[in-house]
C-alpha atoms as one frame of an Amber mdcrd trajectory, in Angstrom:
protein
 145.558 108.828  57.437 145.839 107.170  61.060 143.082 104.402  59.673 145.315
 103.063  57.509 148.035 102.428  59.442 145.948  99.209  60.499 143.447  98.425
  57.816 145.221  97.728  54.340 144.351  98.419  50.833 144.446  96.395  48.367
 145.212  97.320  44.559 143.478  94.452  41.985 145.286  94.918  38.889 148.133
  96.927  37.907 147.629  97.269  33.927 147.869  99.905  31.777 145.636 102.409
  33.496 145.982 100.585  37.600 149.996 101.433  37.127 148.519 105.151  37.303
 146.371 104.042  40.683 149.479 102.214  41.837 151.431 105.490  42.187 148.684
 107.487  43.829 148.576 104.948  46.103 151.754 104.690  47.390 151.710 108.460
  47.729 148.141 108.654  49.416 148.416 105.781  52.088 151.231 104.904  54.641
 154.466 102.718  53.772 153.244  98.963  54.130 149.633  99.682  53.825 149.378
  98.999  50.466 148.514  95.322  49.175 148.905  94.116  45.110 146.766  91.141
  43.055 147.815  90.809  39.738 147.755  87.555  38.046 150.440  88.381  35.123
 153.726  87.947  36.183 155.317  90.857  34.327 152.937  93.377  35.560 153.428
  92.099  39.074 157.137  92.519  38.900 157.019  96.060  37.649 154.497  96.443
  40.201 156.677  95.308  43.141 159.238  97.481  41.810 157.421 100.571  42.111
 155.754  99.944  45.477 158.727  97.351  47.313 156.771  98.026  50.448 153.737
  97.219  49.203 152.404  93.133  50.001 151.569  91.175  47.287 148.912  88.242
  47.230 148.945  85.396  45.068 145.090  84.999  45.011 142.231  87.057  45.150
 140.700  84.275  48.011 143.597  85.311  50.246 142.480  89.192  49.942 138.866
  88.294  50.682 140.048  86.461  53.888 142.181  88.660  55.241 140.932  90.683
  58.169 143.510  93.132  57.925 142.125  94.354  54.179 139.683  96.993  54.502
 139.249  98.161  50.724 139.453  97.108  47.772 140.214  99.297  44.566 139.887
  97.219  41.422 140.929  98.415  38.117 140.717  95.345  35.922 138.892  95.009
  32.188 135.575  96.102  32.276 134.272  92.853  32.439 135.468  91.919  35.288
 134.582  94.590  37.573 130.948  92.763  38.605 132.255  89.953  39.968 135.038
  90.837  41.650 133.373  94.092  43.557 130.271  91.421  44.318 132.910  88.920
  46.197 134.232  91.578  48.262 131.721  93.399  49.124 130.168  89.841  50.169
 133.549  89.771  52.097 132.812  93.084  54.113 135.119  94.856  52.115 135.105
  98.632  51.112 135.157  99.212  47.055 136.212 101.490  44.731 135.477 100.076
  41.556 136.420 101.597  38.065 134.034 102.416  35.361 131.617 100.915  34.632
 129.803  99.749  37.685 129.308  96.981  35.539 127.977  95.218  32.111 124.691
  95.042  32.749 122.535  97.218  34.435 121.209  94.411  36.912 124.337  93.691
  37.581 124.749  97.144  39.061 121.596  97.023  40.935 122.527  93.384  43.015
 125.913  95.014  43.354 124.403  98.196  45.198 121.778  96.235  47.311 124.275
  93.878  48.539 126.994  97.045  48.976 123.998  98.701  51.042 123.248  95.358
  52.952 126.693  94.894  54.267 127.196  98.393  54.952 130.028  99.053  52.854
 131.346 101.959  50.908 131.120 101.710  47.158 132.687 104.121  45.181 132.782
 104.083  41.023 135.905 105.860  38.533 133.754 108.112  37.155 137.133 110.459
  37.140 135.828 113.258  35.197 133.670 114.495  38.179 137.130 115.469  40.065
 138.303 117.162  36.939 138.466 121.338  38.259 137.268 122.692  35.207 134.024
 120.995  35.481 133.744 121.297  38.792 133.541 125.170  37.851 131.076 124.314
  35.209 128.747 122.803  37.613 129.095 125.755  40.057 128.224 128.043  36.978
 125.218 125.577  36.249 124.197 125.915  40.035 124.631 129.906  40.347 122.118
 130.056  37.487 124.659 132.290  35.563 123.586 130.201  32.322 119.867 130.998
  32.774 117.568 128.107  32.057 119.602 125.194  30.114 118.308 124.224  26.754
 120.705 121.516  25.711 123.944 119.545  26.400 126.227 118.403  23.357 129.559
 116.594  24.487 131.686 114.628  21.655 134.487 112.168  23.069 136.397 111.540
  19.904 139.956 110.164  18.771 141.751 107.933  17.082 142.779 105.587  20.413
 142.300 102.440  22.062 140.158 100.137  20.458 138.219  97.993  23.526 136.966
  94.004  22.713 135.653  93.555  26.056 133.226  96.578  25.795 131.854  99.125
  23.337 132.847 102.533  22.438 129.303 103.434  25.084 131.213 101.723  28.276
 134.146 103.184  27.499 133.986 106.548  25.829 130.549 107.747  26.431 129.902
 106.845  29.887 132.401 109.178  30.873 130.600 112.198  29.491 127.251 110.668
  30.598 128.217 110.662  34.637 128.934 114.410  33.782 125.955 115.295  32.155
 123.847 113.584  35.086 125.400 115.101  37.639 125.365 118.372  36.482 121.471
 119.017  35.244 120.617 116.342  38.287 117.121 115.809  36.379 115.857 112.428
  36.184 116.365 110.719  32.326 113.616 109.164  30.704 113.665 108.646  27.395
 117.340 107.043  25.538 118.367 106.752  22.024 120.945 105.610  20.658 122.515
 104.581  16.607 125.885 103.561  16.446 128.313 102.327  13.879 130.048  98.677
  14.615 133.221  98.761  11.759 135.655  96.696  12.894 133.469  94.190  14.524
 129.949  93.480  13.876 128.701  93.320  17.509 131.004  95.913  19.010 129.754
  99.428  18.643 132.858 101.677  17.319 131.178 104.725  17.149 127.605 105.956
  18.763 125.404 108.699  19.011 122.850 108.692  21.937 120.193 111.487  22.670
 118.682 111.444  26.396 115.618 113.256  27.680 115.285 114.136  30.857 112.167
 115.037  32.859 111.825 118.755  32.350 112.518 118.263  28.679 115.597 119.152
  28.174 118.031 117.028  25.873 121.823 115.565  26.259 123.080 114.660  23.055
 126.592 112.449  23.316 128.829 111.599  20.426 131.363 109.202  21.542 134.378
 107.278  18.481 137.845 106.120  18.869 137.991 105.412  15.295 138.019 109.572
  14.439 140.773 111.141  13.025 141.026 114.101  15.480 140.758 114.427  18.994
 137.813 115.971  20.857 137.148 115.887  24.356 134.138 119.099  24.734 131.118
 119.629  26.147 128.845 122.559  24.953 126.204 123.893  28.056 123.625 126.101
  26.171 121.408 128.267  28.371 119.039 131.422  28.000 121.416 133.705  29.036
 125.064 132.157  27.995 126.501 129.136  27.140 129.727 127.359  28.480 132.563
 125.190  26.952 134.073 122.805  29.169 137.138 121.176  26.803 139.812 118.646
  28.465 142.267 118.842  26.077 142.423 122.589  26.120 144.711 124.586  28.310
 141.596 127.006  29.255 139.777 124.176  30.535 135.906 126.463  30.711 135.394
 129.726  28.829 132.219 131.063  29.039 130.555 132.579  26.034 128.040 135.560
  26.904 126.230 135.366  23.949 123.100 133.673  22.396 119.502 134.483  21.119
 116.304 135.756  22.265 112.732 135.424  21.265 110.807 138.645  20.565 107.812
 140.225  19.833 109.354 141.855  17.080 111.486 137.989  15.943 114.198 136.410
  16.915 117.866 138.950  18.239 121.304 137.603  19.260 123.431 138.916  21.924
 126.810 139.091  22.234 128.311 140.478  25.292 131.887 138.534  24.987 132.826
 135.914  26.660 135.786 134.667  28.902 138.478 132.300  30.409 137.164 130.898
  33.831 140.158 130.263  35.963 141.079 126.890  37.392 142.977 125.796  39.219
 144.076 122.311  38.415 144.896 119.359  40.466 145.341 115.662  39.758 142.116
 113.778  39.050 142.899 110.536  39.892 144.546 111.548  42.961 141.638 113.544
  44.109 139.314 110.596  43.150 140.981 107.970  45.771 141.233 110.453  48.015
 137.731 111.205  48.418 136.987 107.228  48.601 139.938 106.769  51.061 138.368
 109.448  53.353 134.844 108.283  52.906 136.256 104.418  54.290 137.562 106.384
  56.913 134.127 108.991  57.945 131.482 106.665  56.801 130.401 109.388  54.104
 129.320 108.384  51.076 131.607 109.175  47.947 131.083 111.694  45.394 130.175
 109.277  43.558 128.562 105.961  45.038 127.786 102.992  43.795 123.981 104.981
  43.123 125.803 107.477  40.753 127.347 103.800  38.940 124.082 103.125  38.715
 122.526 105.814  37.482 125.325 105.734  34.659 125.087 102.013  33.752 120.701
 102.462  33.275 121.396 105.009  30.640 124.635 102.727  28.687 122.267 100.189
  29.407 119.305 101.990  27.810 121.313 103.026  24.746 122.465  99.881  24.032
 119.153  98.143  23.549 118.075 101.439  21.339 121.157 100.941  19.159 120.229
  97.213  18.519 116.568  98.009  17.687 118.051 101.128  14.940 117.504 103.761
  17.743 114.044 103.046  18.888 113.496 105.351  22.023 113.976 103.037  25.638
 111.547 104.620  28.324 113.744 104.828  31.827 111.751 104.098  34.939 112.278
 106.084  37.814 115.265 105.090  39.449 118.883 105.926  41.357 119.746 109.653
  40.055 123.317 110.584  41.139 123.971 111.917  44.427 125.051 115.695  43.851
 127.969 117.160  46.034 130.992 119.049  45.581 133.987 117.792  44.094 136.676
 119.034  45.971 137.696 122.699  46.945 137.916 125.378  44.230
């Protein structure tokens, strides 16, 4: 990567999940093109210790002004992604932004006009859409070998990391959302949404939010970190079979040849076996920059662009207001859809 050789990139916060883009960094760009803000003093040390090489700024002001800062990548608390992607991108500055986009869904919207005036790359973590195994869901989606899809079901469950910055929605669920857009690439309209708040009374712990898209056909998402097991699945139900995408499995997609059909005579299943779909698997995160690092370079837009945030943060958005009105359906306007491209080589 020639580019960056002379145009740095800078790394805005090096917590508990940028210590994981800190190290694809530093093995993704050249020695001393790396750049690290981090305002805790601990972090930053561990930080410099990792990446020696790597220049460290004491402000984010001094990033913005310096000419010799291409990009961005920010992976800071949720709730401050917004404002610091909306200062440099007002800079001229490429961003990669983690998810969500941000809080609010007009937040997302000013962020993507003003990305789109400047003409700058933004990019959003939605990570999942570099994992392999789903990448080989969505080819199986696209080949039609599912038939006509009836329904999505994806649960995002454990007992984990409890969030007071945002709700179990921005954190859990939105990750499962990007998926489910990108792969039946239909337009939502309708969002619903109940959730549970337990340990705080305006702080959703646990939610369940149904989407309809265009062509009627349904997503249902149940998202928790206060459950006692672990679940990290999503069910794709078609006419002619139905697929299991699982993260926390070692087979990653199986494909289940089996389901029901409709007759004159009633209703007949059909089960013709199913199978492990091999993958093979790569690193997610590492994939992710990549594909933003090359898209600074070419001038091609992401896999998934600050449109694809958007897209995302209109349905959180969405289910939000329907959990605080006891799940009253929210009617989606036409809007951004996420751009659909391939993930990376199979």
């Amino acid at each position: 990567m020639d580019y960056f050789k002379e145009n740095r990139v800078v790394l805005v916060g090096v917590g508990r999940w940028g210590r994981n883009h800190l190290e694809t960094l530093v093995r993704l760009l050249p020695k001393g093109s790396l750049g690290i803000y981090e305002p805790d003093n601990t972090a930053r040390a561990e930080a410099a210790k990792k990446a020696p090489a790597a220049q460290t700024y004491d402000t984010y002001e001094t990033i913005l002004k310096d000419d010799n800062v291409a990009a961005v990548v920010i992976a800071t608390p949720a709730n401050l992604h917004f404002p610091l992607a909306l200062e440099a991108v007002r800079s001229g500055k490429h961003v990669f932004v983690e998810k969500p986009l941000a809080m609010k869904a007009e937040e997302g919207k000013s962020l993507l006009e003003e990305a789109d005036f400047r003409g700058v790359t933004l990019a959003v973590g939605h990570i999942l859409l570099f994992d392999q195994a789903y990448v080989k869901l969505k080819q199986t989606v696209e080949r039609g070998s599912l038939g006509e899809v009836y329904y999505v079901y994806a649960e995002r469950a454990k007992l984990g990391t409890v969030r007071t910055a945002e709700d179990v929605l921005f954190s859990l669920a939105s990750h499962d959302i990007a998926m489910i857009l990108d792969l039946l690439e239909r337009r939502p309209t309708k969002v619903s949404c109940v959730g549970t708040c337990g340990l705080n009374e305006t702080i959703m712990d646990a939610a369940v939010v149904d989407i309809v898209f265009e062509d009627g056909v349904r997503a249902h998402v149940f998202a928790s970190w206060l459950h006692p097991v672990v679940s990290r699945r999503m069910t794709v139900v078609g006419s002619k079979a139905s697929a299991v995408w699982d993260e926390s499995a070692d087979s990653g997609l199986r494909l289940y040849k089996k389901g029901a059909k409709l007759l004159k005579s009633g209703p007949k299943l059909f089960d013709r076996g199913e199978k492990k779909v091999k993958v093979i698997k790569k690193d997610k995160l590492e994939a992710e920059l990549r594909d933003f690092l090359e898209s600074v370079k070419s001038g091609e837009t992401p896999r998934c662009d600050g449109r694809g945030g958007l897209a995302v943060l209109r349905v959180l958005s969405a289910a939000q207001s329907s959990a605080v009105s006891d799940g009253k359906p929210i009617i989606l306007e036409p809007g951004c859809l996420v751009v659909a491209e391939n993930a990376g080589d199979e």
